[in-house]
C-alpha positions as CSV (number, residue, x, y, z in Angstrom):
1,X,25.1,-36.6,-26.5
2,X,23.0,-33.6,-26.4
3,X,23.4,-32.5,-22.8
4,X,21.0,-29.5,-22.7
5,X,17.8,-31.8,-24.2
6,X,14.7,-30.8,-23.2
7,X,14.0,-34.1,-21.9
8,X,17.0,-34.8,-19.9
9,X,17.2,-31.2,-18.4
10,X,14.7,-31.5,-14.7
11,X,12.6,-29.1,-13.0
12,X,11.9,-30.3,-9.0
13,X,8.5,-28.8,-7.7
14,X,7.8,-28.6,-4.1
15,X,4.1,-28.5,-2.7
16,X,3.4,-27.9,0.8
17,X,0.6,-27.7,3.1
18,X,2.1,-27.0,6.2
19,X,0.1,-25.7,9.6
20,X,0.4,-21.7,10.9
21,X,-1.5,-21.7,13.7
22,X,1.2,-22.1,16.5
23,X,4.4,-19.8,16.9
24,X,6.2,-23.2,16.3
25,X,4.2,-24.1,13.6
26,X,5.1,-20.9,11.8
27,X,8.1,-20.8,12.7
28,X,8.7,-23.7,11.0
29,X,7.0,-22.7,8.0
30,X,9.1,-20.0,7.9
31,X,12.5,-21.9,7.8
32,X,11.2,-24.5,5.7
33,X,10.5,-21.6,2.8
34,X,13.8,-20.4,3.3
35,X,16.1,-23.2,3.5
36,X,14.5,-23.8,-0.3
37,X,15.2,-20.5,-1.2
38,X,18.8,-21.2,-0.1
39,X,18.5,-24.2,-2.1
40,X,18.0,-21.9,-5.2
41,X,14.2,-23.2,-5.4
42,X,12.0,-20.0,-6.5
43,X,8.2,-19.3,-5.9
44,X,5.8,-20.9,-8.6
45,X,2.8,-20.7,-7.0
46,X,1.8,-19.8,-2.9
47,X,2.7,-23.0,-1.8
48,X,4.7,-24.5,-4.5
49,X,8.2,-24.3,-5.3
50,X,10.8,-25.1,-8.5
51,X,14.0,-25.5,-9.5
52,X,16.3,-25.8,-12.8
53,X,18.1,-28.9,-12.4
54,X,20.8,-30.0,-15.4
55,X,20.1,-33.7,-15.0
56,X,18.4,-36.0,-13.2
57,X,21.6,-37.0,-11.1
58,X,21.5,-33.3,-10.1
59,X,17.6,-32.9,-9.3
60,X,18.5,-36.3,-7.1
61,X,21.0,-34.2,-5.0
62,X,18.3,-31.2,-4.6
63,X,15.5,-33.5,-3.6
64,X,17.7,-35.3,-0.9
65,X,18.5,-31.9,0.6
66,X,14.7,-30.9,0.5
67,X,14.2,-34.2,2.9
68,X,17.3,-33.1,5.2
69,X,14.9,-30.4,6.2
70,X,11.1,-31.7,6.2
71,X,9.1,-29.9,8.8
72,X,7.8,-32.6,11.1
73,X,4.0,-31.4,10.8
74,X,2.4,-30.9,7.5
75,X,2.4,-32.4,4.0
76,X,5.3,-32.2,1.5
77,X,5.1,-33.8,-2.0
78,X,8.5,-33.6,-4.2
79,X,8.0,-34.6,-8.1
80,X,10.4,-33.7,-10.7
81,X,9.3,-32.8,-14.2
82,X,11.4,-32.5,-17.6
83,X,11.9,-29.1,-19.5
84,X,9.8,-30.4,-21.6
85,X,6.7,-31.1,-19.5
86,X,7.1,-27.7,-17.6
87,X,7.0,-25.9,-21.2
88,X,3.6,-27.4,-21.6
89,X,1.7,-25.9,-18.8
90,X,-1.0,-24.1,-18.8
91,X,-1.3,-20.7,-16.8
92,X,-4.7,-19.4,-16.0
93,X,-5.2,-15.6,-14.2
94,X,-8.7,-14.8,-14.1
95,X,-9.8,-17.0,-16.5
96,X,-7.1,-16.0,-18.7
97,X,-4.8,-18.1,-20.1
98,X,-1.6,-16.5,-18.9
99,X,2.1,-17.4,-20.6
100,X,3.9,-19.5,-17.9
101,X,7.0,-17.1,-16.6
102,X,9.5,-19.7,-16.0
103,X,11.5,-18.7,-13.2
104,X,15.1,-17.9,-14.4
105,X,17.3,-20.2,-16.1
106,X,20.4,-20.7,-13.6
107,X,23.9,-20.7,-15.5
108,X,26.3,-23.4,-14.6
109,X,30.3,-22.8,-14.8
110,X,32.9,-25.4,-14.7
């Protein structure tokens, strides 16, 4: 079994629109963005976040925690992606196609 495939290996993206107008509101924001940065999620775009998962199983684990800490206002869509499909998108800056800079490939020890 080839357990580093680029179709078994996962990437989990986050979107969010969440509301900023209230001191609660942001506040919530705020701890939303960092409990998946604790999670090991990075950054892909403003209001979108990924992370490297080694399986499915794994990326199953990650998107559980996401939902342990949902904001109560807002929308939050979790979809997960293979290695395969995330190598395949298409970056545009100024009209400019743009290489995709994957965010770093996390090392896992046993």
């Amino acid at each position: 079994m080839n357990r580093l495939s680029e179709y078994r290996v996962m990437w989990v993206m986050v979107f969010f629109d969440l509301p900023t107008v209230s001191q609660k509101e942001k506040r919530a924001y705020m701890l939303f963005r960092k409990n998946l940065q604790k999670d090991g999620f990075t950054m892909f775009q403003f209001s979108i976040y990924v992370r490297h998962c080694a399986s499915q199983e794994n990326a199953q684990v990650h998107i559980k925690r996401v939902k342990s800490f949902l904001p109560i206002y807002g929308n939050v869509c979790i979809t997960c992606i293979t290695d395969k499909q995330f190598g395949e998108i298409e970056v545009f800056q100024n009209s400019t196609p743009k290489k995709a800079d994957a965010p770093g490939q996390q090392l896992e020890l046993f």
